[in-house]
C-alpha positions as CSV (number, residue, x, y, z in Angstrom):
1,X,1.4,-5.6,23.9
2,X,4.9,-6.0,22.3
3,X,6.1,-2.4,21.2
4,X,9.0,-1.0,19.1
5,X,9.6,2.6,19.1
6,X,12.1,3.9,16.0
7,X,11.9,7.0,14.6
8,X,9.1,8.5,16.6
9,X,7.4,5.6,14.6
10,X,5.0,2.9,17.1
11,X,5.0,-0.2,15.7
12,X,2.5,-3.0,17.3
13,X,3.5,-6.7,17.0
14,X,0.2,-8.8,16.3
15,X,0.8,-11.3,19.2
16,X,-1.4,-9.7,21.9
17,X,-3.2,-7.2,19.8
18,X,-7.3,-7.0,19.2
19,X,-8.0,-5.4,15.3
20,X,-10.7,-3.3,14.4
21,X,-11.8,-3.4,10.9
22,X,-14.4,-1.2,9.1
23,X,-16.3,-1.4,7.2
24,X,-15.6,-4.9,6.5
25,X,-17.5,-7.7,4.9
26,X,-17.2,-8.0,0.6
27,X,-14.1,-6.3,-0.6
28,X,-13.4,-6.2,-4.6
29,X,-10.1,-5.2,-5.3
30,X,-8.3,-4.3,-8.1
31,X,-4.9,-3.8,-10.1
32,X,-3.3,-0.3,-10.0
33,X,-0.3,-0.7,-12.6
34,X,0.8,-4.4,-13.9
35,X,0.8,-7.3,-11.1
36,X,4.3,-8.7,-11.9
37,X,5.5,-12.6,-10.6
38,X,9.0,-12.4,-11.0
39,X,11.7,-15.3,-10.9
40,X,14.4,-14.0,-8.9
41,X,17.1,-16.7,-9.9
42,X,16.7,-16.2,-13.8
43,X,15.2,-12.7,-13.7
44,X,12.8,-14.0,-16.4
45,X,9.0,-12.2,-15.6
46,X,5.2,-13.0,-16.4
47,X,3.2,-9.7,-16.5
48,X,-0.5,-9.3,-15.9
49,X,-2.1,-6.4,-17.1
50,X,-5.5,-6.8,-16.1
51,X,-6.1,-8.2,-12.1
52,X,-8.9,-8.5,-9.8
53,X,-9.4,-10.4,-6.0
54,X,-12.7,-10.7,-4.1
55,X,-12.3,-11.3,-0.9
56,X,-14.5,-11.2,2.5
57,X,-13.5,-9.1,5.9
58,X,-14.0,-9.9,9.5
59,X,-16.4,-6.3,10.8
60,X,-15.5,-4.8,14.3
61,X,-13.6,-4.7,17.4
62,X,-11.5,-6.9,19.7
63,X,-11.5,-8.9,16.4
64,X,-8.4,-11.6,16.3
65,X,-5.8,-10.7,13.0
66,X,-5.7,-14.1,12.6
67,X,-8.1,-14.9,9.1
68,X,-8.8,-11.1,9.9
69,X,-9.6,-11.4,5.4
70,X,-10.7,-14.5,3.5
71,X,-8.8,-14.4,0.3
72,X,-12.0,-16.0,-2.0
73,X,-11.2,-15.3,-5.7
74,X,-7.8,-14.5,-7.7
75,X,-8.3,-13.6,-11.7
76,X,-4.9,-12.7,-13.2
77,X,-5.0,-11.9,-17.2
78,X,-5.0,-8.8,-19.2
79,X,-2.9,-10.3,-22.1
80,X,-4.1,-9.6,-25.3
81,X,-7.7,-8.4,-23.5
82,X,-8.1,-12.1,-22.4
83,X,-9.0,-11.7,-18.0
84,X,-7.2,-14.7,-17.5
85,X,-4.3,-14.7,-19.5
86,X,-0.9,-13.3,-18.5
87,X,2.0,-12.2,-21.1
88,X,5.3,-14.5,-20.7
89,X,8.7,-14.1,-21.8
90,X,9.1,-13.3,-25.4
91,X,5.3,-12.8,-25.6
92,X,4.2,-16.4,-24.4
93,X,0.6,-16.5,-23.2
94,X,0.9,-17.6,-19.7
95,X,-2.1,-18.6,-17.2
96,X,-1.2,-18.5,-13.7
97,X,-3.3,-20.2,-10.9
98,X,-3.6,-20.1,-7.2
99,X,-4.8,-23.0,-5.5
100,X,-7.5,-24.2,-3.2
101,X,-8.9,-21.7,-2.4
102,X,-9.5,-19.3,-0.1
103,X,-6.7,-18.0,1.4
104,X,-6.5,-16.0,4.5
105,X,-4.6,-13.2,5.8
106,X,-3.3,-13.1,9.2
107,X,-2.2,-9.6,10.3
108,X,1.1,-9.2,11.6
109,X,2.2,-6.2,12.8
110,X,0.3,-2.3,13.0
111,X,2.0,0.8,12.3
112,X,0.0,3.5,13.9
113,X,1.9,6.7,12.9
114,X,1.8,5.6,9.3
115,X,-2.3,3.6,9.2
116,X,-0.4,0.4,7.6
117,X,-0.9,-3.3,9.1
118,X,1.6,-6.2,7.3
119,X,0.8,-9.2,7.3
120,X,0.5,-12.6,5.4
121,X,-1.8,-14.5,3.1
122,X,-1.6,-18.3,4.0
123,X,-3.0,-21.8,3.7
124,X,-3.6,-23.4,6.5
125,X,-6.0,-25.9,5.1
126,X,-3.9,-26.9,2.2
127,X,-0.3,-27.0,4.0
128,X,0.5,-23.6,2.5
129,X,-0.1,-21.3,-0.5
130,X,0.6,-23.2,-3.6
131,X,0.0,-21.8,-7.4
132,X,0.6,-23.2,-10.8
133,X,1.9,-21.5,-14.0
134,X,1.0,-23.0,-17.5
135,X,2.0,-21.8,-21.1
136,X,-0.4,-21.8,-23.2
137,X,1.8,-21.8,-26.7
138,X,4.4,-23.8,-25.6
139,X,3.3,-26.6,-22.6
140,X,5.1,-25.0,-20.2
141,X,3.6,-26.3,-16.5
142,X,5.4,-25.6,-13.2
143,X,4.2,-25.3,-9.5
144,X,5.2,-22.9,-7.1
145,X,5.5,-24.5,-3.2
146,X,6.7,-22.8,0.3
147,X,10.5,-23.1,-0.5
148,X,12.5,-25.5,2.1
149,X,9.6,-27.7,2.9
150,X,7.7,-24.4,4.9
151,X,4.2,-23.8,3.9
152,X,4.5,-21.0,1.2
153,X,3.1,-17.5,2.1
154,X,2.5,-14.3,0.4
155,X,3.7,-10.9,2.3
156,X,1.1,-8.1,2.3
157,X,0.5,-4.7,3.5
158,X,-2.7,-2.7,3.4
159,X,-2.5,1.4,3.7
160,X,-5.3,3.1,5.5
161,X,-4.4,6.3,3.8
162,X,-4.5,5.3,0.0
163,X,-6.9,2.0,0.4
164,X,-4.0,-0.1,-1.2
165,X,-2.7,-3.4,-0.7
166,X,0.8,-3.6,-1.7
167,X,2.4,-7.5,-2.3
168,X,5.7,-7.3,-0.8
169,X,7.4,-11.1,-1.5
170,X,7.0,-14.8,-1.0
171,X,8.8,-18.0,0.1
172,X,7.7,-19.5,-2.7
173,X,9.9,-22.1,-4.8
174,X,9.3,-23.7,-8.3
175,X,8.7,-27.4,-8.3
176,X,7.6,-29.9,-11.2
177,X,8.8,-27.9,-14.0
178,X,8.1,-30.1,-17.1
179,X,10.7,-30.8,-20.0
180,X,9.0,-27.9,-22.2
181,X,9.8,-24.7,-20.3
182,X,12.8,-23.2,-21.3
183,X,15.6,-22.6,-19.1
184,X,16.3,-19.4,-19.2
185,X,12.3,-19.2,-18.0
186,X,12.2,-21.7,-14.9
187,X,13.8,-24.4,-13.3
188,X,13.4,-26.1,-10.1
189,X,14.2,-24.6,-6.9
190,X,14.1,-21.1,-8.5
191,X,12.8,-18.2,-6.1
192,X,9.3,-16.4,-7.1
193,X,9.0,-12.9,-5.9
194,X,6.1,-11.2,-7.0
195,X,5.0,-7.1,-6.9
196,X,1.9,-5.2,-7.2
197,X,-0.5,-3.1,-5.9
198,X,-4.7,-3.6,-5.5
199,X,-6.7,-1.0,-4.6
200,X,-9.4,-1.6,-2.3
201,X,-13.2,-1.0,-2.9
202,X,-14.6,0.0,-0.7
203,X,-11.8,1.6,1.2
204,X,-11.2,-0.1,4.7
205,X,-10.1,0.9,8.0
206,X,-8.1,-1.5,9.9
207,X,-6.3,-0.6,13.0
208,X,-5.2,-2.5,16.2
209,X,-4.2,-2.0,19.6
């Protein structure tokens, strides 16, 4: 087991470790505040009010963190009461899309003095996470790709003690942005960082060793 000791704080690095994960099995988890995709080059933002994932857990010991959660269904809306649409710059109905589905999360690394495992969701199947983002009012379509050729991931963490996930960032990258989204909104090669929190239900336990 790889070990890193700061601040009285024991950090586990996921290479050699066995996870333990209870209960497990269907998870349903929901927004707590707006889920926010933000594009770090413009600063332009999409907001989602309204936000809900389903996903399925591995249950027990000596469990492997990698696919340790199968990411299965991603609804992002809110806007205007509609559960699948999100509200763009200057008010533009956006729908935002994750692709081929599910995802999986691999578990990277467990904090034991704090009860919080990072890790990422990924795509092995599909060469990476990928999503798309389409305006409704004005034809706005882009994708968003692992930036630099790298299969694009989504950085996680999941606290024992409140039962929330927490998105931390992305590698993600905007590709095929057509002729109708506005500049100041998205171009090519612009960086996607994205925050939020879910909470869990039910409330899991997930420690490793």
């Amino acid at each position: 087991m790889l070990v890193a000791v700061a601040a009285s704080a024991s950090v586990a690095v996921a290479s050699s470790l066995t996870w333990t994960f209870s209960p497990g099995g269907q998870i349903v988890a929901t927004n707590v505040g707006n889920i926010v995709p933000r594009n770090l080059t413009r600063g332009s933002l999409i907001s989602c009010s309204e936000a809900e994932v389903k996903a399925t857990a591995k249950t027990g010991s000596g469990l492997s963190g990698i696919g340790l959660v199968s990411v299965d269904e991603v609804r992002l809306g809110g806007y205007t009461g509609d559960p699948e649409i999100c509200e763009g710059p200057s008010n533009l109905a956006m729908q935002i899309v994750i692709n081929d589905l599910p995802l999986e999360f691999n578990a990277d690394s467990y904090d034991a003095s704090t009860g919080t495992t990072r890790g990422k969701l990924v795509n092995d199947d599909a060469g990476g996470v990928t999503a798309k983002v389409i305006g409704l009012d004005d034809g706005c379509e882009a994708d968003w790709t692992g930036s630099a050729g790298t299969p694009g991931n989504i950085d996680i963490s999941y606290s024992n003690r409140t039962g929330e996930v927490t998105i931390e960032g992305t590698n993600l990258e905007a590709v095929n942005v057509n002729a109708n989204c506005p500049a100041a909104f998205i171009r090519n090669g612009d960086k996607l960082g994205v925050t939020g929190i879910f909470k869990a239900n039910p409330v899991q336990t997930v420690t490793a060793q």
